[in-house]
N, C-alpha and C positions, 0 to 999 in steps of 0.2 A: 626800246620797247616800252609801252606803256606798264601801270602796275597791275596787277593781281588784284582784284576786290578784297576788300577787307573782308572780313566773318560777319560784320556790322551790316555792311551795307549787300548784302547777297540774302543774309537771311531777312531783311527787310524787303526787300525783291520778293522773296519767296513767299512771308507768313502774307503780302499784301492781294497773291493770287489763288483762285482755289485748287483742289488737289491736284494733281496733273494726271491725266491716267488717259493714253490713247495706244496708237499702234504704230510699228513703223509701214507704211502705205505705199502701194501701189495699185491703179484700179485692177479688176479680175481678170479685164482684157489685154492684160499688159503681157508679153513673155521677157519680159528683161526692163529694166531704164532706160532703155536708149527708145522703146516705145510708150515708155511714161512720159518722155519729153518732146521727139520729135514731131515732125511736120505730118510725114504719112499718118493717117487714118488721127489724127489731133480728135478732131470736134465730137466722132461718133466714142471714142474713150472718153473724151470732158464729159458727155452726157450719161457714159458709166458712173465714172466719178463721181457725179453730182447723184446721184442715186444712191450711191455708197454712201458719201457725205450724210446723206439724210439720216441714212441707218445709223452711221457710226455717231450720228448729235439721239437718236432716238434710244440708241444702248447707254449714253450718259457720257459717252469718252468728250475730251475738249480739247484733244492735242494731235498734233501726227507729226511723227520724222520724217524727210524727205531727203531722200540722197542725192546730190546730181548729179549731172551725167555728161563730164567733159566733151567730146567729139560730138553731141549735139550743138552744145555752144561754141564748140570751133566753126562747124560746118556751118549751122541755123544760125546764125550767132542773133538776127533781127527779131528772127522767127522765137528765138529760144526767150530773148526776154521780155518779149512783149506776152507771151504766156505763162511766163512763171509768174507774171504781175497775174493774168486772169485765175491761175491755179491760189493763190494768196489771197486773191477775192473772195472764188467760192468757198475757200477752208473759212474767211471769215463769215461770210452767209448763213453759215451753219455751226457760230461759235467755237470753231476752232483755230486753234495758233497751230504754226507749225517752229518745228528746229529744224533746222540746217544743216545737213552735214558736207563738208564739203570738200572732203577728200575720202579716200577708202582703200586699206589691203586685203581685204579680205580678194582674195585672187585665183583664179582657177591657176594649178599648175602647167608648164610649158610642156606641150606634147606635140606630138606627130599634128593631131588635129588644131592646137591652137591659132588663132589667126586674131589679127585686132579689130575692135570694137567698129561696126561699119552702121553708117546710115540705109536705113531703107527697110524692106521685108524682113522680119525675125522671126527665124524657126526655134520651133523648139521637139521636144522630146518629149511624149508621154510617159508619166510612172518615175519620174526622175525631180527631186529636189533642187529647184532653179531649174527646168524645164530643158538639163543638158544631160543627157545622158552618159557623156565622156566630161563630164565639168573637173571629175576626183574632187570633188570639194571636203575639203579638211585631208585630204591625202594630198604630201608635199613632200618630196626626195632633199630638196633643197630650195633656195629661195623663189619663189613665184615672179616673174615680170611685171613692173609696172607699167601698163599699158604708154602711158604718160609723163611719169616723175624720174624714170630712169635716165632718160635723154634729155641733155643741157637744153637744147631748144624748145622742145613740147615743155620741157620742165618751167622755163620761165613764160611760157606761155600759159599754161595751169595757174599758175601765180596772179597775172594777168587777170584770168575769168574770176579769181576769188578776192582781186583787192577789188575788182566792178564790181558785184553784188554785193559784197558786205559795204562795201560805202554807198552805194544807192538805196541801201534799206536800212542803213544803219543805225536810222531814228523810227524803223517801221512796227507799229505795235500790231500787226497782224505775223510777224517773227518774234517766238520767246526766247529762244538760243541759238549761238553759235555753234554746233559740235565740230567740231576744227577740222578731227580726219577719226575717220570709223578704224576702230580696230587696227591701230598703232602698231609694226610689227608683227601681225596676223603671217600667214604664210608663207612663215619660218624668214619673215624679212628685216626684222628686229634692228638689227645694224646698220643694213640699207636706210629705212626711214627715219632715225634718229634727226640726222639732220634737215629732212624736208616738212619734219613736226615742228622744230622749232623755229622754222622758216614761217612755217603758215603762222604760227602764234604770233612772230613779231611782226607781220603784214596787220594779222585782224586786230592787234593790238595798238600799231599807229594809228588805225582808222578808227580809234577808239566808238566803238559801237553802243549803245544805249542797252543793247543785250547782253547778258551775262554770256561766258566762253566753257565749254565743257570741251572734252578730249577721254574716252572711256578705259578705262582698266578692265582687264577682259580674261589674260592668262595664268591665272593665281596658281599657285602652289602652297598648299595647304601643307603648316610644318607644326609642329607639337610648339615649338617659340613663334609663332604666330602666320601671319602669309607672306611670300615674296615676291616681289614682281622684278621685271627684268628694267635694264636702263631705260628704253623710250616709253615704259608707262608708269612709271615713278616720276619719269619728267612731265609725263603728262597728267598727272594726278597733283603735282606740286603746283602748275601752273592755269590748272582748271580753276573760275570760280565758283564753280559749283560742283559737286563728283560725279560724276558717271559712271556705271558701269555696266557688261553684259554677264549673264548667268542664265543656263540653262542646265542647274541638278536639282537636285532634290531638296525638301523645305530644310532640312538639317543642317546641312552644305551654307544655306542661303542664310540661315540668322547668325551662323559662327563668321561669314562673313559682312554681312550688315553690320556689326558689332566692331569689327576691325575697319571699317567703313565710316563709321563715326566717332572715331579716336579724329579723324582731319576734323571735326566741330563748323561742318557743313553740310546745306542740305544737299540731299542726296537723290541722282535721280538713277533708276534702272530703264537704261536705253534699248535693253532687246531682252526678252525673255521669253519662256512659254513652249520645253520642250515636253512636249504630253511622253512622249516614248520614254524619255529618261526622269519621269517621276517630278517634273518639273511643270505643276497643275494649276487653273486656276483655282481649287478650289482652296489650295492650300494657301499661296502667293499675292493672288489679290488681297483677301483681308491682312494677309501683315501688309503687306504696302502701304494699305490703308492706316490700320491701326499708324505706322513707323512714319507716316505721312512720307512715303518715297515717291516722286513720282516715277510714273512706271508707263512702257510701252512696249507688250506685245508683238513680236514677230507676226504679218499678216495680220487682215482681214477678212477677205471673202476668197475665199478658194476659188483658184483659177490658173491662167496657163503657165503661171512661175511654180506653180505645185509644191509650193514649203511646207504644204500637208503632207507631204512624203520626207520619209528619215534622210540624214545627212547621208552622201554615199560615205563617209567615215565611219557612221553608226552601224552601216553594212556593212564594212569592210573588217572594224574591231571586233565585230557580235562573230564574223565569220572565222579568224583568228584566236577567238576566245579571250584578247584581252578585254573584253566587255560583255559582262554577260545579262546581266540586270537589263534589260530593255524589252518593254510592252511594244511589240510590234503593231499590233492589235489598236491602238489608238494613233490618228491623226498627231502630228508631230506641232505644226503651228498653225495659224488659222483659228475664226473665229465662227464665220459664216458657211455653210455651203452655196453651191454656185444661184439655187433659186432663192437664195436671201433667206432661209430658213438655217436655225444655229446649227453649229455641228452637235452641239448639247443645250438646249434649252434650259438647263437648271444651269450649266455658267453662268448663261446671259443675264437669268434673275437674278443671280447671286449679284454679278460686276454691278446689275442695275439699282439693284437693294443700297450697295457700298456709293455708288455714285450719289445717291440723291441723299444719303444720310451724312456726306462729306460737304455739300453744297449746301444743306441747311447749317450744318455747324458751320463753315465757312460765314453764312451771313451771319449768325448773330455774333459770330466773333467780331467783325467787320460792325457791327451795329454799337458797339461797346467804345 
């Protein structure tokens, strides 16, 4: 496996680019990933896209996370990447780089209803967070299924899609990062993925990439001796060259762990954030980002048929049971826009806009010096 970036040559990567601050994206006409990538209805969603696009260069963002979406690239396989080249285009059209992710646990639990990820028509669910009304998202008995990584054969076939596109982009400067696999051990799978994280590492690693490699920290456990994390994301935090991580509490929560976050003496980026329910705001958030210079991306942008403006069903599940009681129902969960492209709050937008243009002018004269 190739090495680890130095401290030297990551934060040299970093201070040479300006702040990073976008979203993780999919257009509003999407109900899932498998209709951000596939074939059906492509062109009339690229032309969402590009409208969103506009918006998200006109609010000041310059980045987007994209996740992909296995079983389009099995099926589409032609189809899939002759498109992600045109999606890479318009992100750059409109001054934005994207990351990469290219695995993920985050897993609906195995039920009566589950069934695996299929090309074509995608229903979804009104009033429901990821637009599944039986998803249980964050409610987990035991380990979630991988669609994919669990079976020897799909599993080296996964492998397969991700040593292609990291090697065919892997001197592409419209790509800023690698994120390896979303949420390492996410639904209660911890043990399961251990070894298919450091599988993907030593892949993206041989094909040594011109992009820095992140893998996020996500499950903390906050201890009076400081925080703890479980084995697959201590491995992934040792072997990222840059840190990542997700958080969605409150700003108190977020600097005691920033703080713990910058004992690794790299920069640091926040890959998902933005739970308005659980006190987790912009009003609070963005400026340290900024101040802390993190880069930072947003859960959602424009409300739509994935509905991440609705709470977690775990946030209704725990608020129902009383281990949670602190939760503004009352406010939109993630999301930035409503669906006519008007903000869901107008004074965020000026705030993020205020912070964006005061970070790209210090950026240049820094750059000038």
């Amino acid at each position: 496996m190739g090495d680890r970036w130095s401290k030297e040559r990551i934060w040299e990567w970093y201070n040479k680019r300006p702040w990073m601050r976008g979203c993780n994206y999919m257009s509003a006409d999407c109900a899932n990933r498998i209709d951000q990538w596939q074939s059906l209805g492509w062109e009339e969603r690229f032309k969402t896209t590009e409208e969103e696009l506009k918006l998200m260069q006109e609010t000041g963002f310059n980045t987007v996370r994209l996740i992909l979406e296995y079983v389009v690239w099995k099926e589409e396989h032609d189809f899939f990447m002759a498109h992600f080249d045109r999606y890479l285009d318009l992100c750059a059209k409109y001054g934005i780089s994207c990351m990469i992710a290219l695995a993920n646990d985050c897993m609906p639990p195995k039920t009566e209803r589950w069934k695996m990820p299929y090309i074509g028509e995608q229903t979804f669910d009104w009033g429901y967070h990821g637009g599944k009304k039986h998803s249980q998202h964050g409610i987990h008995n035991g380990p979630a299924p991988h669609f994919y990584l669990d079976e020897p054969e799909s599993r080296e076939d996964y492998f397969r899609m991700v040593r292609e596109i990291v090697t065919r982009y892997k001197n592409d400067e419209r790509i800023c990062v690698w994120d390896v696999y979303n949420e390492p051990g996410n639904s209660k799978r911890a043990d399961i993925t251990l070894p298919n994280v450091k599988r993907m590492f030593e892949i993206v690693r041989e094909i040594d990439p011109v992009q820095p490699l992140t893998c996020c920290v996500f499950h903390f456990k906050f201890m009076d001796s400081g925080i703890a994390l479980n084995e697959v994301e201590q491995y992934a935090l040792e072997h990222s060259d840059i840190v990542s991580y997700h958080f969605y509490r409150d700003y108190e929560r977020h600097v005691r762990l920033i703080k713990w976050l910058k004992k690794q003496g790299r920069p640091i980026l926040n890959t998902e954030w933005l739970g308005r329910c659980l006190h987790n705001n912009v009003f609070d958030l963005f400026p340290l980002f900024y101040m802390e210079k993190i880069g930072c991306y947003n859960w959602g942008f424009v409300a739509g048929k994935y509905q991440t403006y609705e709470p977690w069903e775990g946030t209704w599940a725990r608020y129902a049971d009383g281990t949670e009681s602190d939760v503004d129902f009352t406010k939109w969960f993630h999301d930035l826009y409503r669906p006519n492209h008007r903000p869901y709050d107008p004074k965020e937008i000026e705030l993020i806009k205020r912070f964006c243009a005061l970070a790209d002018r210090e950026h240049e004269e820094e750059m000038k010096k």
